[in-house]
C-alpha positions in Angstrom: 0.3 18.5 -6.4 3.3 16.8 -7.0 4.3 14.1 -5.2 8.3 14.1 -3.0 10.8 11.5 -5.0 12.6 11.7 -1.3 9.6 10.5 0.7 9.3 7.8 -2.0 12.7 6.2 -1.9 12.6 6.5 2.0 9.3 4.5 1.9 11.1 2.1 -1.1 14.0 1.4 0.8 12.3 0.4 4.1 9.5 -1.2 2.3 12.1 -3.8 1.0 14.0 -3.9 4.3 10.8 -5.4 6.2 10.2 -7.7 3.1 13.7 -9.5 3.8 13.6 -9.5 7.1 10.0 -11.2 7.0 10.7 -13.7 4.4 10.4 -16.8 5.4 10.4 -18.9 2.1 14.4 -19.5 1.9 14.5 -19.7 -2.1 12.8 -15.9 -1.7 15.0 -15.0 0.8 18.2 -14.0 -1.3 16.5 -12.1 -3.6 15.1 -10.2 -1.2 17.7 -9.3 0.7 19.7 -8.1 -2.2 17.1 -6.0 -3.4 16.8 -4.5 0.0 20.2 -4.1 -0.6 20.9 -2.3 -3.4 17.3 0.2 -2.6 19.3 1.1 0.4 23.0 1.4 -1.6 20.7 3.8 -3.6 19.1 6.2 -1.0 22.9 6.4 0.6 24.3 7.6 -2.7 21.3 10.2 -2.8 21.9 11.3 0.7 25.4 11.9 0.4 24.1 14.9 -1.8 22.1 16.1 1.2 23.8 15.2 4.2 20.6 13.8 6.1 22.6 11.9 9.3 19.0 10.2 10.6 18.6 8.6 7.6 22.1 7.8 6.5 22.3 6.2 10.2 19.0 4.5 9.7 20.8 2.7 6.3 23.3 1.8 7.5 21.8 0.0 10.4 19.6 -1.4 7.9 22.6 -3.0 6.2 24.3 -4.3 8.9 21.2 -6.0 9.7 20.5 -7.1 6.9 24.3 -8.7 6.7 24.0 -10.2 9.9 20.4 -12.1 9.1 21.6 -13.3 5.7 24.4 -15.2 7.5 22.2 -16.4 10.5 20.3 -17.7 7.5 22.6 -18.9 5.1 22.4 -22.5 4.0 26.2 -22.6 3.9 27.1 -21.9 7.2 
């Protein structure tokens, strides 16, 4: 049985999206977020191909999150 490439970058991108939001070592932190990043940059390019709105709304809020923690958090603020 093959396994669903789609399930897997769902579970990819939010896998990464928890790990940035949890981090709590700040020299992690950075890295974490842009890799959350780019995962979820990823999954919207595949999505545009399929039209999923749930998902592509779930990204997106992901994203702004994201934005909005790393400058809560940034040491240059």
């Amino acid at each position: 049985m093959e396994s669903d490439p789609t399930s897997h970058q769902t579970t990819n991108w939010r896998s990464l999206y928890e790990a940035a939001i949890m981090e709590s070592d700040g020299r992690k932190f950075l890295e974490r977020i842009t890799e959350a990043e780019h995962a979820i940059m990823d999954r919207l390019e595949n999505l545009n191909r399929s039209n999923d709105g749930f998902e592509t709304e779930a990204l997106m809020n992901a994203l702004n999150a994201l934005g909005e923690i790393s400058q809560l958090r940034s040491p240059y603020r």
